[in-house]
mmCIF file as Biopython writes it, N, C-alpha, C and O atoms, coordinates in Angstrom:
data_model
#
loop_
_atom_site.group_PDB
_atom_site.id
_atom_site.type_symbol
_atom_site.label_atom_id
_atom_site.label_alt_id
_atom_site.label_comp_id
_atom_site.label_asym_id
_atom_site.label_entity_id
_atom_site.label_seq_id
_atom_site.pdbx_PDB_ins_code
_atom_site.Cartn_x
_atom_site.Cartn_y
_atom_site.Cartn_z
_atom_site.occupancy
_atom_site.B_iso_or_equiv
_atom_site.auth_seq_id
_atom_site.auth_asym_id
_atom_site.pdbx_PDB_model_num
ATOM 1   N N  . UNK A ? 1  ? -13.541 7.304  44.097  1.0 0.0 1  A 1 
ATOM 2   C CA . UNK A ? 1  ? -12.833 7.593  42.867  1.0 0.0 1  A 1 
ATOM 3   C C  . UNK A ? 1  ? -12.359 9.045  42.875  1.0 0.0 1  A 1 
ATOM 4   O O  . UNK A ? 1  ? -13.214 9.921  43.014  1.0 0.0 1  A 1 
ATOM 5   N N  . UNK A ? 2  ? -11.107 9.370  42.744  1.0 0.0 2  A 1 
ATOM 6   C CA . UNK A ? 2  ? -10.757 10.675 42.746  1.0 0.0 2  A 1 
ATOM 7   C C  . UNK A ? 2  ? -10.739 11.174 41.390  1.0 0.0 2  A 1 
ATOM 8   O O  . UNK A ? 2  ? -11.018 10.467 40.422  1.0 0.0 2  A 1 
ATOM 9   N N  . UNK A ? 3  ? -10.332 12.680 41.302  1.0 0.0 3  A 1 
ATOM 10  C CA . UNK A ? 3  ? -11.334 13.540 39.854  1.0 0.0 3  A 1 
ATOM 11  C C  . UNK A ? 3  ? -9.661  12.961 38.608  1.0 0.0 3  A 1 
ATOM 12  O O  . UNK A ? 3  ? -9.452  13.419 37.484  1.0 0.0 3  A 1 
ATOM 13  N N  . UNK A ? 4  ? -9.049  12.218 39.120  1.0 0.0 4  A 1 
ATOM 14  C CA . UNK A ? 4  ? -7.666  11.318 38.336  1.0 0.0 4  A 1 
ATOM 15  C C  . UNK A ? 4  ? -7.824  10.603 37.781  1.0 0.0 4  A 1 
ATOM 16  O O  . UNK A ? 4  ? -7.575  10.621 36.576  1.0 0.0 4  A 1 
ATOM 17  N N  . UNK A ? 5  ? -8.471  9.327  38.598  1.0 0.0 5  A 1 
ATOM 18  C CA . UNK A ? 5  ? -8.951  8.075  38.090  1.0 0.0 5  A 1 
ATOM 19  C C  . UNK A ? 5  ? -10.598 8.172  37.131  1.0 0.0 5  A 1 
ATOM 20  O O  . UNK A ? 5  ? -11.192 7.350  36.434  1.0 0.0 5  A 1 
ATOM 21  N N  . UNK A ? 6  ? -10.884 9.558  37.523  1.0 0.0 6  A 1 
ATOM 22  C CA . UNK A ? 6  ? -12.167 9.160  37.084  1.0 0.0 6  A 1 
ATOM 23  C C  . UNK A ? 6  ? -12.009 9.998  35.344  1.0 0.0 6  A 1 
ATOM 24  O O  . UNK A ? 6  ? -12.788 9.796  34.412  1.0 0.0 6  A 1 
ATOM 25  N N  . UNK A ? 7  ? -10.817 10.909 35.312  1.0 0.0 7  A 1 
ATOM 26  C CA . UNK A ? 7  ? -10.477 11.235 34.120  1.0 0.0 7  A 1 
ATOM 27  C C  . UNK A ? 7  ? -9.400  10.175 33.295  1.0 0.0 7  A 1 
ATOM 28  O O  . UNK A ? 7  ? -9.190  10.493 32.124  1.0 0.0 7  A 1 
ATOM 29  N N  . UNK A ? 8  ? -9.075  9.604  33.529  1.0 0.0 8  A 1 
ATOM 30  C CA . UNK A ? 8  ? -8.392  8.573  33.492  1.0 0.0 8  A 1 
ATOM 31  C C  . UNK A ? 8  ? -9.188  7.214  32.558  1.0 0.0 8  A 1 
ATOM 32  O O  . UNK A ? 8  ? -8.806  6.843  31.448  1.0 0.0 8  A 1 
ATOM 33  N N  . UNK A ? 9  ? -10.276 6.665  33.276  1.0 0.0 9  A 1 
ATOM 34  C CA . UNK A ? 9  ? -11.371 6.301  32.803  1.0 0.0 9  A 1 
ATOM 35  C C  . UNK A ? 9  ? -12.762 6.757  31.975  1.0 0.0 9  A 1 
ATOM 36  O O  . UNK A ? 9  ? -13.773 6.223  31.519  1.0 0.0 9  A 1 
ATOM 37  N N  . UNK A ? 10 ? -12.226 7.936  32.065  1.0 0.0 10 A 1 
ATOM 38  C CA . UNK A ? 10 ? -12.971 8.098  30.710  1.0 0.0 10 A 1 
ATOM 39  C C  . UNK A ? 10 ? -11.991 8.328  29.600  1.0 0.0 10 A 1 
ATOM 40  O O  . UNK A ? 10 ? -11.987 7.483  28.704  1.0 0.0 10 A 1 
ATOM 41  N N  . UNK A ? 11 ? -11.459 8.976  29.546  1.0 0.0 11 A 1 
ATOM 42  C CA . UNK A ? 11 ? -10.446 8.730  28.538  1.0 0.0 11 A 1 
ATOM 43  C C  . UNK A ? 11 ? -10.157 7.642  27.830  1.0 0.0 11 A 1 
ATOM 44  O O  . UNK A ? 11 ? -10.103 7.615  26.600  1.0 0.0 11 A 1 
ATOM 45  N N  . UNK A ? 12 ? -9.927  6.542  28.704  1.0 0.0 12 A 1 
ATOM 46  C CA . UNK A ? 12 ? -9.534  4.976  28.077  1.0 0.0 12 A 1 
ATOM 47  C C  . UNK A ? 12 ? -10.996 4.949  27.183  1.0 0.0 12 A 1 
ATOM 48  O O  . UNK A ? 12 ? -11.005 4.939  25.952  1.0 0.0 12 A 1 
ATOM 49  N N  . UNK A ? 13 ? -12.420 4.938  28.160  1.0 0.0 13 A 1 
ATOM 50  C CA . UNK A ? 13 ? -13.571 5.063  27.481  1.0 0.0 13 A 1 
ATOM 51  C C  . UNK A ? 13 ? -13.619 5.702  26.475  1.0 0.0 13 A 1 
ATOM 52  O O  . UNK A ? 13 ? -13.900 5.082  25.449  1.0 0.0 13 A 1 
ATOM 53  N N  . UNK A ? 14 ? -13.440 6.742  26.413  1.0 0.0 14 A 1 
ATOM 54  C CA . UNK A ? 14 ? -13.574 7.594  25.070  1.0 0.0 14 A 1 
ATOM 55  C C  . UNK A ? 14 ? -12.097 7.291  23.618  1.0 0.0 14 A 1 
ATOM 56  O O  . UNK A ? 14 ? -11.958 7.665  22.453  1.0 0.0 14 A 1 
ATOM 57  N N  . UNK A ? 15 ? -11.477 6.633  24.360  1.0 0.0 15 A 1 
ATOM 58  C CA . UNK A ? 15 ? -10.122 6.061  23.457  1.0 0.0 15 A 1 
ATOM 59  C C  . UNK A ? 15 ? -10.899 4.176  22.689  1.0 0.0 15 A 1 
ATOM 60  O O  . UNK A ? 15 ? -10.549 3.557  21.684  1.0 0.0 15 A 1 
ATOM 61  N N  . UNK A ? 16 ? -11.419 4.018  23.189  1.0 0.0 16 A 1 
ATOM 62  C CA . UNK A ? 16 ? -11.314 2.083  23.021  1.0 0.0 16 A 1 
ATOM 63  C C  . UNK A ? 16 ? -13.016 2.247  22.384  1.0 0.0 16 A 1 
ATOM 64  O O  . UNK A ? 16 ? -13.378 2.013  21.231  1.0 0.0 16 A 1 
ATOM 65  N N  . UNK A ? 17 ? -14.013 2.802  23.742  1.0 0.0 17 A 1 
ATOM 66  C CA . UNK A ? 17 ? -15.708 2.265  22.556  1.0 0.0 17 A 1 
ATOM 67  C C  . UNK A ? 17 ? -15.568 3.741  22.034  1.0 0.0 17 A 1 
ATOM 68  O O  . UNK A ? 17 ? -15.393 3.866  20.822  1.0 0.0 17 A 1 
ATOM 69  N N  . UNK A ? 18 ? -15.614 4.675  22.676  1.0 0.0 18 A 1 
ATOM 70  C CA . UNK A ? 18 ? -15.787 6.043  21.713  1.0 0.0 18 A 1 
ATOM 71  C C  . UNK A ? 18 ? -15.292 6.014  19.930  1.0 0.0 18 A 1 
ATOM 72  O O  . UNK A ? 18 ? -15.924 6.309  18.915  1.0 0.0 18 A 1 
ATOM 73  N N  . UNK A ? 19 ? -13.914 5.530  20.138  1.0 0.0 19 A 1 
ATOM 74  C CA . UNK A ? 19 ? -13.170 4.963  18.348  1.0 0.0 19 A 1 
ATOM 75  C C  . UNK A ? 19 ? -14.119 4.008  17.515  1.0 0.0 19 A 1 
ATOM 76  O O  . UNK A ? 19 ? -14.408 4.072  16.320  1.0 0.0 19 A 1 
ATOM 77  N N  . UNK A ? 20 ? -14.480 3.201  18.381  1.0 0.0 20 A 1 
ATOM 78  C CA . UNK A ? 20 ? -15.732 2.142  17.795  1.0 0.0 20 A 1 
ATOM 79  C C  . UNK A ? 20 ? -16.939 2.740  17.832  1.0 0.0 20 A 1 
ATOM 80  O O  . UNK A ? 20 ? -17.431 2.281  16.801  1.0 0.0 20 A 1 
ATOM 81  N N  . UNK A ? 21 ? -17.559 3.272  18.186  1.0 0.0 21 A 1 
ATOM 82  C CA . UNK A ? 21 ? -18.919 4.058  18.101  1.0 0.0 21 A 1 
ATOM 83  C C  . UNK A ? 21 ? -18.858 4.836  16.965  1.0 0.0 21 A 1 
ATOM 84  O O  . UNK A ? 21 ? -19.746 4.627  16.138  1.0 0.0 21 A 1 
ATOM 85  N N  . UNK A ? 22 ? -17.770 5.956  16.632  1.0 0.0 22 A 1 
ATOM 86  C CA . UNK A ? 22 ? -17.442 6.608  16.065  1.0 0.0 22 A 1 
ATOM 87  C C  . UNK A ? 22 ? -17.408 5.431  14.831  1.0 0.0 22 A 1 
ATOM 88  O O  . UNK A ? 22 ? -18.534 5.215  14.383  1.0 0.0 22 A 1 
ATOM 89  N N  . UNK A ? 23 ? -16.525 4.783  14.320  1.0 0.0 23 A 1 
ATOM 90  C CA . UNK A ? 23 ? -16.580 3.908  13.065  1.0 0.0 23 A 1 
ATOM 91  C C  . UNK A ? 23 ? -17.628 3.515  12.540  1.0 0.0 23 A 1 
ATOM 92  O O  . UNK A ? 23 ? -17.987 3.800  11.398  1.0 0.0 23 A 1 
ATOM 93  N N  . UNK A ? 24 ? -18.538 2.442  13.755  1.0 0.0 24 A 1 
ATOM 94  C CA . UNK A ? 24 ? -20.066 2.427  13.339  1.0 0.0 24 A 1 
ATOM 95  C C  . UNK A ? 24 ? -20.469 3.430  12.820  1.0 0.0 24 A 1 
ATOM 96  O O  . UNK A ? 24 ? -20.522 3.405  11.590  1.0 0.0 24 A 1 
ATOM 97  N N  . UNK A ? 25 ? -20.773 4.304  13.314  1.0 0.0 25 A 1 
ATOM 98  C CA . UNK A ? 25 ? -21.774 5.262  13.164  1.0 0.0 25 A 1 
ATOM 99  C C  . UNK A ? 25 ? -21.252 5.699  11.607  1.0 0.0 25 A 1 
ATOM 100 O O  . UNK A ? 25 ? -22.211 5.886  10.858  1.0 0.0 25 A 1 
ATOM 101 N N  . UNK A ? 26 ? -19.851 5.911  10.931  1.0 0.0 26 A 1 
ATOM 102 C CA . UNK A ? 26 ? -19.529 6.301  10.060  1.0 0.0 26 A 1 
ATOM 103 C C  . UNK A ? 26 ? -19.752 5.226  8.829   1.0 0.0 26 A 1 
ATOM 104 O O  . UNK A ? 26 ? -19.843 5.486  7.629   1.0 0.0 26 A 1 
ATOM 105 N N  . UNK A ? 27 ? -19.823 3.767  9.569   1.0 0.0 27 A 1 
ATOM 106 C CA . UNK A ? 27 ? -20.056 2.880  8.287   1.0 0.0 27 A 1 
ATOM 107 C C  . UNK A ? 27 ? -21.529 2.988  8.083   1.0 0.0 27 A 1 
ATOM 108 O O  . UNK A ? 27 ? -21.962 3.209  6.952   1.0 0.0 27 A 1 
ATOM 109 N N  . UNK A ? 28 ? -21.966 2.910  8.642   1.0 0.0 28 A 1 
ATOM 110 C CA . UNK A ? 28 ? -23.769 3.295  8.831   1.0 0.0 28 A 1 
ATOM 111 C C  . UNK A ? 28 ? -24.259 4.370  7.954   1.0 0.0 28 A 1 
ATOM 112 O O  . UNK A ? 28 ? -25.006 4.154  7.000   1.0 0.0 28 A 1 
ATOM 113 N N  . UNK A ? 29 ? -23.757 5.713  8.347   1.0 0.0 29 A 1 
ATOM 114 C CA . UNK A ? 29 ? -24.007 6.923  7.631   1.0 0.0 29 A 1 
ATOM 115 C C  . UNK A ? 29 ? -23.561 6.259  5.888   1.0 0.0 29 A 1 
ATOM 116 O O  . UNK A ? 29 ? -24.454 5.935  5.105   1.0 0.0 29 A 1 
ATOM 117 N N  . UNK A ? 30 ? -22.462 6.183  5.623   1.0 0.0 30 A 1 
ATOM 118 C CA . UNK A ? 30 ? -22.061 5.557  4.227   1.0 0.0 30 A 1 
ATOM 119 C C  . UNK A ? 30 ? -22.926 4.364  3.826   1.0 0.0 30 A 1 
ATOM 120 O O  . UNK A ? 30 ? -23.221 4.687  2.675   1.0 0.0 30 A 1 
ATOM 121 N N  . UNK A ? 31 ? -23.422 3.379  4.014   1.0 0.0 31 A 1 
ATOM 122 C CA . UNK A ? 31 ? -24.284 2.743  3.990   1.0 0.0 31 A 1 
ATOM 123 C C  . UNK A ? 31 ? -25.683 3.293  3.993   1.0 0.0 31 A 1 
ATOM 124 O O  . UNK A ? 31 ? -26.416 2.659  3.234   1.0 0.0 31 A 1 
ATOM 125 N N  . UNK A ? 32 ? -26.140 4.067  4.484   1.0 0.0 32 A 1 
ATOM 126 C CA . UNK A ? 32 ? -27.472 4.760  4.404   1.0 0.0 32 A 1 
ATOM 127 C C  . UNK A ? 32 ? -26.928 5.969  2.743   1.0 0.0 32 A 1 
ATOM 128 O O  . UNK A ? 32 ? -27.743 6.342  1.899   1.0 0.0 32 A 1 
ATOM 129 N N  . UNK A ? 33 ? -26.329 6.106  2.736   1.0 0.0 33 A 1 
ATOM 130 C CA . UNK A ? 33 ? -26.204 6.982  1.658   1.0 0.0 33 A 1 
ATOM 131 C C  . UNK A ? 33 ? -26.048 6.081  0.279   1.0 0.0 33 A 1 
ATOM 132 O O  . UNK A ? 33 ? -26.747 6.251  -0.720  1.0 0.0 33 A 1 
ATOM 133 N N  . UNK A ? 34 ? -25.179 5.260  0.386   1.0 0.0 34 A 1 
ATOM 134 C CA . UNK A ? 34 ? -25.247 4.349  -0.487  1.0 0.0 34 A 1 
ATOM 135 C C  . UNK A ? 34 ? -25.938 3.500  -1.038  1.0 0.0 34 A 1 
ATOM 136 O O  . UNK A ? 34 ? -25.461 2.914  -2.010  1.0 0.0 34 A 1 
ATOM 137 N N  . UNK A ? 35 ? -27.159 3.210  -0.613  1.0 0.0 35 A 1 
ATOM 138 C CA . UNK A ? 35 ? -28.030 2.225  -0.580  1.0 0.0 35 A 1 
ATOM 139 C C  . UNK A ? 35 ? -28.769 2.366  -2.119  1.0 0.0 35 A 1 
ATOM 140 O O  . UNK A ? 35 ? -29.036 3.389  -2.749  1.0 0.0 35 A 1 
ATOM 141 N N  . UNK A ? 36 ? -28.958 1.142  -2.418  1.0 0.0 36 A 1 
ATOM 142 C CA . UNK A ? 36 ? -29.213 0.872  -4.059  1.0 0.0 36 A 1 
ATOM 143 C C  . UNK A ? 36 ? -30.884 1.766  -3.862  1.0 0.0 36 A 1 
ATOM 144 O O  . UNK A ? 36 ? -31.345 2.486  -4.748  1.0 0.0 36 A 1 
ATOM 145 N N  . UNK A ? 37 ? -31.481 1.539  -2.704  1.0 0.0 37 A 1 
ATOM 146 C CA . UNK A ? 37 ? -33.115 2.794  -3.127  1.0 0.0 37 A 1 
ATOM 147 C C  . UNK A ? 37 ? -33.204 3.631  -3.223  1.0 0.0 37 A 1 
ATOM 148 O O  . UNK A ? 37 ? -34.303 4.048  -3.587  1.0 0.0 37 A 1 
ATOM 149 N N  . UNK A ? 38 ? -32.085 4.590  -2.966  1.0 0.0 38 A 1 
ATOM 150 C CA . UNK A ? 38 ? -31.934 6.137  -2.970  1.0 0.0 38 A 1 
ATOM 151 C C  . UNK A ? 38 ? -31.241 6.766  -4.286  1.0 0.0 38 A 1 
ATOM 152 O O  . UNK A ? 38 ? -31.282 7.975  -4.515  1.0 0.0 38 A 1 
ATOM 153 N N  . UNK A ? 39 ? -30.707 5.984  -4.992  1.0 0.0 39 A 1 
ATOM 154 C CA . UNK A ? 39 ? -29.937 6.355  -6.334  1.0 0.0 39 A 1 
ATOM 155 C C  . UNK A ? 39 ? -31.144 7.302  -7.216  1.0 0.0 39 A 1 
ATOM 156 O O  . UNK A ? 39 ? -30.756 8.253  -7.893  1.0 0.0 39 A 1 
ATOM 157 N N  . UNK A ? 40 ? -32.611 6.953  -7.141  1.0 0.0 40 A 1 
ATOM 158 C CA . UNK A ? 40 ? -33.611 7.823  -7.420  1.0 0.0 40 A 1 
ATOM 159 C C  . UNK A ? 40 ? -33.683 9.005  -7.336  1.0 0.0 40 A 1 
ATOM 160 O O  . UNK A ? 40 ? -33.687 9.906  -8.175  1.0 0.0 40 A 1 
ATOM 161 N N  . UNK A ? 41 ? -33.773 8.963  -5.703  1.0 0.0 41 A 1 
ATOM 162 C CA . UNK A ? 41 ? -33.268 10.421 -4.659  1.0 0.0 41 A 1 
ATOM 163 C C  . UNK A ? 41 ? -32.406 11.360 -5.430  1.0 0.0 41 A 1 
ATOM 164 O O  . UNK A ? 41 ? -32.642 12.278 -6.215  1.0 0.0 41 A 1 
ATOM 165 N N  . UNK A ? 42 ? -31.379 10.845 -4.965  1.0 0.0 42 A 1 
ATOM 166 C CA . UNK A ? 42 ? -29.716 11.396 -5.051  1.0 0.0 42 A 1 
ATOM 167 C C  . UNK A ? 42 ? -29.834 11.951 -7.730  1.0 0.0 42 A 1 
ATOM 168 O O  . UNK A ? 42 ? -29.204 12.807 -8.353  1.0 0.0 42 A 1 
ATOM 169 N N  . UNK A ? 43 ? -30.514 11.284 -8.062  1.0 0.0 43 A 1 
ATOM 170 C CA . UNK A ? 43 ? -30.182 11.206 -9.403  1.0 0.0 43 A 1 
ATOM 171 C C  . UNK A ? 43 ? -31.149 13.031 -9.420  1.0 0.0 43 A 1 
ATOM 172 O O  . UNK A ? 43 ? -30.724 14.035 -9.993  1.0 0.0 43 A 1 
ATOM 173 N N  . UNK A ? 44 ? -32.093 12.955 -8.841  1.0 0.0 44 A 1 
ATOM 174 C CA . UNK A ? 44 ? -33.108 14.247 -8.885  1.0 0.0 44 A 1 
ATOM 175 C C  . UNK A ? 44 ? -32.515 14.999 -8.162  1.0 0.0 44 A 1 
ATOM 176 O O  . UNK A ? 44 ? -32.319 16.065 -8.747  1.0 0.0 44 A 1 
ATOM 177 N N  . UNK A ? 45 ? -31.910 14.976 -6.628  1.0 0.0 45 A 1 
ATOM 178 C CA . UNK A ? 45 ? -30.956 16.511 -6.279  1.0 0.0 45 A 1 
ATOM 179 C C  . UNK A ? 45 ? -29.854 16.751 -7.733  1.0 0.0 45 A 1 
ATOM 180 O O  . UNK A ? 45 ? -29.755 17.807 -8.358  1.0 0.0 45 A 1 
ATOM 181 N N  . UNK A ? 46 ? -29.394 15.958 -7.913  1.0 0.0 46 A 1 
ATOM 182 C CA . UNK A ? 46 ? -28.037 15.954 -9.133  1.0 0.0 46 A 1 
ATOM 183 C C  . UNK A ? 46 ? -28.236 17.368 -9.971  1.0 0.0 46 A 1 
ATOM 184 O O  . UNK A ? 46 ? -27.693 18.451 -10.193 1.0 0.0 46 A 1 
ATOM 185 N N  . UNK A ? 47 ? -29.548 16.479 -10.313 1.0 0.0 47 A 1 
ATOM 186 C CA . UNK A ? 47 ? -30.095 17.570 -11.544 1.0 0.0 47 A 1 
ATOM 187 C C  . UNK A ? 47 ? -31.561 18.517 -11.350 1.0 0.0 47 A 1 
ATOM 188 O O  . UNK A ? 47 ? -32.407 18.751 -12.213 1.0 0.0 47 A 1 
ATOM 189 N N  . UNK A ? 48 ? -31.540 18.896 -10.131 1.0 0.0 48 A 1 
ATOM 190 C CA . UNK A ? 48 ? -32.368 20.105 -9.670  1.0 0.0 48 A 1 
ATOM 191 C C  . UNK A ? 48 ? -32.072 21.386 -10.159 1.0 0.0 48 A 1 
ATOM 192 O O  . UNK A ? 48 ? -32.851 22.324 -10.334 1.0 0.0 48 A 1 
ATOM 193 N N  . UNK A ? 49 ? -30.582 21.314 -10.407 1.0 0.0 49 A 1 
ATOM 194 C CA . UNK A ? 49 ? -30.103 23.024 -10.540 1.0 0.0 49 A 1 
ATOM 195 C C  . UNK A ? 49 ? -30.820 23.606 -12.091 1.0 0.0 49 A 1 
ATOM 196 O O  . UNK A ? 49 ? -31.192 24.750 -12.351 1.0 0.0 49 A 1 
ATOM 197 N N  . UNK A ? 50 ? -30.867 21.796 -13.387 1.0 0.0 50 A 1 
ATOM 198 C CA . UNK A ? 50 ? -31.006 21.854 -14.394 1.0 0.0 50 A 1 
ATOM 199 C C  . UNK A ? 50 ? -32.344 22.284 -14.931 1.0 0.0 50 A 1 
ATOM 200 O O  . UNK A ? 50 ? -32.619 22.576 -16.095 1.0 0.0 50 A 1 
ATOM 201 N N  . UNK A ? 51 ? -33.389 22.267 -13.517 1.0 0.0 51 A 1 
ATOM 202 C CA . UNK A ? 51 ? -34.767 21.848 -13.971 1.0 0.0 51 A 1 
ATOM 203 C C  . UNK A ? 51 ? -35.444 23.390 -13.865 1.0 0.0 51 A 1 
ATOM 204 O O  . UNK A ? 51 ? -35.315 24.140 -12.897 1.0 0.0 51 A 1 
ATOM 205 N N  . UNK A ? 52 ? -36.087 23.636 -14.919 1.0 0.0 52 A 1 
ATOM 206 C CA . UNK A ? 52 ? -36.548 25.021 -15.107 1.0 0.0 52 A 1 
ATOM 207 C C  . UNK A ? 52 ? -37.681 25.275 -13.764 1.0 0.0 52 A 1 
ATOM 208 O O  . UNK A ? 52 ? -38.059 24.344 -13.054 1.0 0.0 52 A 1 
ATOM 209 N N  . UNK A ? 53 ? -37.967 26.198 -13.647 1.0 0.0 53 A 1 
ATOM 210 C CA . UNK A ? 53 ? -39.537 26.616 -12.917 1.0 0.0 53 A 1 
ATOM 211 C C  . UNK A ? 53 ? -40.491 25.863 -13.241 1.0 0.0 53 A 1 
ATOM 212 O O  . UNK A ? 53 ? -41.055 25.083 -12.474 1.0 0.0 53 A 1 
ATOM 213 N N  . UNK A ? 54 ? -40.786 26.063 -14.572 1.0 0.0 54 A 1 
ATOM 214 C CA . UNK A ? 54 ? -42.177 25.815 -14.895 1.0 0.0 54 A 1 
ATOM 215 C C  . UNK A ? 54 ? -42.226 24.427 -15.027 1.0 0.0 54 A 1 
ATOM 216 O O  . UNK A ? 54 ? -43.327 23.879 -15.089 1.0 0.0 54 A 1 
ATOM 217 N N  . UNK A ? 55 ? -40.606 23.407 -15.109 1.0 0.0 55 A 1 
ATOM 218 C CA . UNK A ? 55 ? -40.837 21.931 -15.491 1.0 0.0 55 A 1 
ATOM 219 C C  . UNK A ? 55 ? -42.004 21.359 -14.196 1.0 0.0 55 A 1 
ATOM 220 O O  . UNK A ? 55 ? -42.154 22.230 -13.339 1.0 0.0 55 A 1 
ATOM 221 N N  . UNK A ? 56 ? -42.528 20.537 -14.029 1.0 0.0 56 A 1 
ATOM 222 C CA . UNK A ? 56 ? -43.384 20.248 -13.378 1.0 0.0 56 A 1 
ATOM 223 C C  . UNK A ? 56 ? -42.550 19.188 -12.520 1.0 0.0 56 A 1 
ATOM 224 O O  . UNK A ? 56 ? -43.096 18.562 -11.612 1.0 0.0 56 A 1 
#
């Protein structure tokens, strides 16, 4: 394989599953963020800035 073909092939690689890896990984991340058990989570960072020192 010369240093042509072998850039060549990765490229296509990094053009065809790299685009798909990349999507997964982005529906995944959105899905992990989204997820109906974390609305708990996410509701207490919201309102951290609001919460005094001493609130417990």
């Amino acid at each position: 394989m010369t240093d042509h073909s072998t850039y060549e092939f990765l490229r296509h690689l990094a053009d065809s599953w790299g685009l798909l890896a990349m999507m997964l990984l982005w529906i995944g991340f959105a899905l992990w963020a989204f997820r109906p058990s974390a609305k708990h989570r996410h509701h207490e960072a919201a309102n951290m800035i609001f919460k005094d020192e001493n609130d417990g």
